[in-house]
C-alpha positions in Angstrom: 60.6 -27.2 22.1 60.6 -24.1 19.9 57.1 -24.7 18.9 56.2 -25.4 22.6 57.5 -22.1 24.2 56.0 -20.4 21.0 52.5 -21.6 22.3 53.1 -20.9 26.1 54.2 -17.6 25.3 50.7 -16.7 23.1 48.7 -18.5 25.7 50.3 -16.2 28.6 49.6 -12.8 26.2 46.2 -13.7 25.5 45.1 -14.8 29.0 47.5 -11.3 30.0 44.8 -9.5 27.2 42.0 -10.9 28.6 42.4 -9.8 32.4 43.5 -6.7 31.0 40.5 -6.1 28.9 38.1 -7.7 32.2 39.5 -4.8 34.2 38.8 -2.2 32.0 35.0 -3.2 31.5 34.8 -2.9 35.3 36.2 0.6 35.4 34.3 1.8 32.6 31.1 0.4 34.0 31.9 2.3 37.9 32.6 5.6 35.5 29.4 5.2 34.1 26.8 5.2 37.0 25.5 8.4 37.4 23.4 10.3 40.4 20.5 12.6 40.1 19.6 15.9 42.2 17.0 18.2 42.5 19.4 20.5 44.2 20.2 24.0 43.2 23.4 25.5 43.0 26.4 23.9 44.7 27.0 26.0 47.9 24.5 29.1 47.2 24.9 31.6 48.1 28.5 32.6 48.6 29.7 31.4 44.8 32.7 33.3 43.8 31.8 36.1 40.7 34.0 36.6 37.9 36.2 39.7 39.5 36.5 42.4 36.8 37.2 46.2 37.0 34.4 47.2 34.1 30.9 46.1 35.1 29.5 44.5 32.0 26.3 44.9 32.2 26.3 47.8 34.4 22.9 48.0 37.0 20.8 50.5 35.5 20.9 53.6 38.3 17.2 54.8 38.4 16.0 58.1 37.7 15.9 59.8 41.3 12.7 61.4 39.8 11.0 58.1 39.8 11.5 57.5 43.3 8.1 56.5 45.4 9.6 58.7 48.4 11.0 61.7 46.5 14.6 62.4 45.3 17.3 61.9 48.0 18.4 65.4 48.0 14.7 66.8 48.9 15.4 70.3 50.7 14.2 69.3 54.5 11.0 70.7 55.9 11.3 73.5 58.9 8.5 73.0 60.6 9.7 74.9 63.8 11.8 78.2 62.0 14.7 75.6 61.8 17.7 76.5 59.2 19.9 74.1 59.3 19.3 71.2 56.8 19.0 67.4 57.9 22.6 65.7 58.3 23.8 63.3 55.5 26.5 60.6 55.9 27.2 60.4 52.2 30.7 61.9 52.1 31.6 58.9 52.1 28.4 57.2 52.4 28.7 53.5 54.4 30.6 50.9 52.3 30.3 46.9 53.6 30.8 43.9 52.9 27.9 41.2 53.3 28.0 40.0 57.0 25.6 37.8 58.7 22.7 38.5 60.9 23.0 41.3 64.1 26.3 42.0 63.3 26.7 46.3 63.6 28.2 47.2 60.2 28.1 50.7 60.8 27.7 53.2 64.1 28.1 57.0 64.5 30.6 56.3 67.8 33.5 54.5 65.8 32.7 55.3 62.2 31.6 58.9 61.8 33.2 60.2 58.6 36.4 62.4 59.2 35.2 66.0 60.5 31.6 65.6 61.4 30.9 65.9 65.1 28.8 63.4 67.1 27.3 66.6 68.7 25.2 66.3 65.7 23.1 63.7 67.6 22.2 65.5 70.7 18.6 65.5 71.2 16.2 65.4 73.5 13.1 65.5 71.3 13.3 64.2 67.5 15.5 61.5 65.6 13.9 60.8 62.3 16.0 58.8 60.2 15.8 57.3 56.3 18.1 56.0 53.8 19.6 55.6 50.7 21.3 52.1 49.0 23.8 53.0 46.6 25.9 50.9 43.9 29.1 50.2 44.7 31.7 50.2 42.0 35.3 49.3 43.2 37.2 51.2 45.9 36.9 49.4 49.3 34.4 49.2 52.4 35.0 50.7 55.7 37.5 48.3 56.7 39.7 49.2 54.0 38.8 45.4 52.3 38.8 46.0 48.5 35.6 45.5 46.3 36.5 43.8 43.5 33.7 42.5 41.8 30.5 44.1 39.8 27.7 44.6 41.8 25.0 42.3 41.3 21.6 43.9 40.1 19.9 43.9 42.5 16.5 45.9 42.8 15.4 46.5 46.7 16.9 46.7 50.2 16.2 45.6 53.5 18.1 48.0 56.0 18.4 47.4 60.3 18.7 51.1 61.9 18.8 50.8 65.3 18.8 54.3 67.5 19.8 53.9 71.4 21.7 55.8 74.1 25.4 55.6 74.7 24.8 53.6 78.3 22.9 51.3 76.7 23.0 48.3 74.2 19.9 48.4 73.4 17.4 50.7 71.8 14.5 51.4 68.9 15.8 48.8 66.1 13.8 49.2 62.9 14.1 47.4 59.4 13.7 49.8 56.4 12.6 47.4 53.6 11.6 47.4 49.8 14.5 50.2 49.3 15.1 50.5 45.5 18.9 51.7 44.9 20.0 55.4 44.7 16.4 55.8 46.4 15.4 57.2 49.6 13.0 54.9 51.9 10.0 56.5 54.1 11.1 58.4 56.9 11.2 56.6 60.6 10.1 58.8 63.6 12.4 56.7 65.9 11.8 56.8 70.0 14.0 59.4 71.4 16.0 57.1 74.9 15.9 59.2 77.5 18.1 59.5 80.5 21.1 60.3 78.3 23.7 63.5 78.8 25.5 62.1 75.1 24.8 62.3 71.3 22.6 59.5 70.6 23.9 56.4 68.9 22.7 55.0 65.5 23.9 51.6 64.2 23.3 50.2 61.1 22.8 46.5 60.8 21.1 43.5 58.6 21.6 45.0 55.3 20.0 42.2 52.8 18.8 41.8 48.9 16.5 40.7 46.2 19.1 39.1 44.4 19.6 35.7 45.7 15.8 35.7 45.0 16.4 37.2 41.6 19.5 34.8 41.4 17.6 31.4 42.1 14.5 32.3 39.6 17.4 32.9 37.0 18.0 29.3 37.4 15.0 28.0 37.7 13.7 28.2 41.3 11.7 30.7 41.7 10.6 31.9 45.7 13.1 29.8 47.2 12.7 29.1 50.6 15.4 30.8 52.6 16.3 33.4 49.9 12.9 35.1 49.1 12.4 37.6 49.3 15.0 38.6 50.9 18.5 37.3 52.1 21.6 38.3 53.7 24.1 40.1 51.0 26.9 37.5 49.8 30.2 38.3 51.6 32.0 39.0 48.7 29.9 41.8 47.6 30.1 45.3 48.8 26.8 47.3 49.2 26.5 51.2 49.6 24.1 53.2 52.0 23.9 56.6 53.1 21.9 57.4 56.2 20.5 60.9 56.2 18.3 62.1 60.0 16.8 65.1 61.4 17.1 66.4 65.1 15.1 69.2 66.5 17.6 71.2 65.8 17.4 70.7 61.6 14.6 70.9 59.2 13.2 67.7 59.2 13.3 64.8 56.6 10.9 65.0 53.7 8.3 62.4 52.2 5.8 59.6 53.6 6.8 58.0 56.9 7.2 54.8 57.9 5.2 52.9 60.6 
């Protein structure tokens, strides 16, 4: 009886081994099979970056000397006796967030720095506006969101200006593009609304970058459809830009215009 129950008992481990060891082959061989993509990176482009308060490496700034529209503190031209230099928003210059298309990141009605006048948009005859991208190294955007990661390296703009009356919600919209950072673009002679007894409005929209471009050639796909060569900034990084205009009342804005 002994030798009996001895036998069942091996019997039951090995048959117990066996089922045992017939499962694990099938979970080892559903762990095995394996898909292929062609797709780039997992939802590009809003990855999160590595936050850090020391940019490592750093964007190289370039010389303002070797800017194709002259430095962007060129003395303005009077070319009507006018003394007063053009107007700079630069103190602070515009600080935002990536946001997607149309949406008004900045406008001279709500978010005029502290102590500057909107009076400095009446005209009637001239409203010549350019600007400026800058890097944006920590501190926080207009809203008061912090910017806590490096800035990406990127190497050109594409800026929406938009100049219109107060009565209306529409006006002259124009896209500054190919904007290298810490460098002015052309000059745009914008059309001055008429019909209006207020300071004009301008609105700043449809900032985007090179980088995603930059980004996806990094990783081997180079002019991306979608993302070259330009694309909406990600939303987790903050880009700088300083708008700098003329009235009739001001010497006017150096350099080559835009058309």
């Amino acid at each position: 009886m002994k030798k009996m129950a001895s036998l069942l008992t091996m019997t039951t481990l090995l048959m117990s081994a066996f089922l045992l060891s017939g499962c694990d082959s099938k979970t080892s061989n559903k762990k095995s099979t394996t898909t292929s993509t062609t797709s780039p990176v997992t939802n590009y482009p809003y990855p999160t970056p590595y936050p850090t308060t020391t940019p490592n490496p750093y964007p190289t700034i370039p010389s303002t000397n070797n800017c194709a529209n002259g430095a962007p503190n060129a003395a303005g031209v009077a070319d009507a006796g006018q003394t007063i230099e053009y107007y700079k928003i630069n103190q602070p210059f515009i600080v935002t967030h990536g946001t997607g298309e149309g949406i008004v990141v900045w406008n001279s009605i709500d978010d005029m720095p502290s102590g500057v006048s909107q009076n400095i948009l009446y005209t009637d005859a001239r409203i010549n506006v350019r600007v400026v991208p800058h890097w944006v190294n920590g501190g926080t955007d207009k809203n008061g969101n912090p910017c806590q990661y490096q800035p990406q390296p990127y190497t050109k703009l594409q800026v929406g200006v938009r100049i219109r009356k107060q009565e209306s919600s529409v006006g002259d919209f124009y896209t500054f593009t190919d904007v290298s950072p810490e460098c002015p673009s052309a000059t745009r002679e914008f059309q001055v609304p008429e019909g209006t007894n207020f300071p004009l409005v301008i609105e700043v929209m449809n900032i985007k970058w090179d980088f995603s471009c930059i980004d996806y050639a990094n990783r081997g796909y180079p002019n991306y459809p979608g993302y070259c060569p330009y694309a909406q900034v990600w939303p987790t990084e903050c880009i700088g830009v300083e708008v700098q205009f003329s009235t009739d009342s001001t010497k006017d804005l150096p350099g080559p215009r835009a058309y």
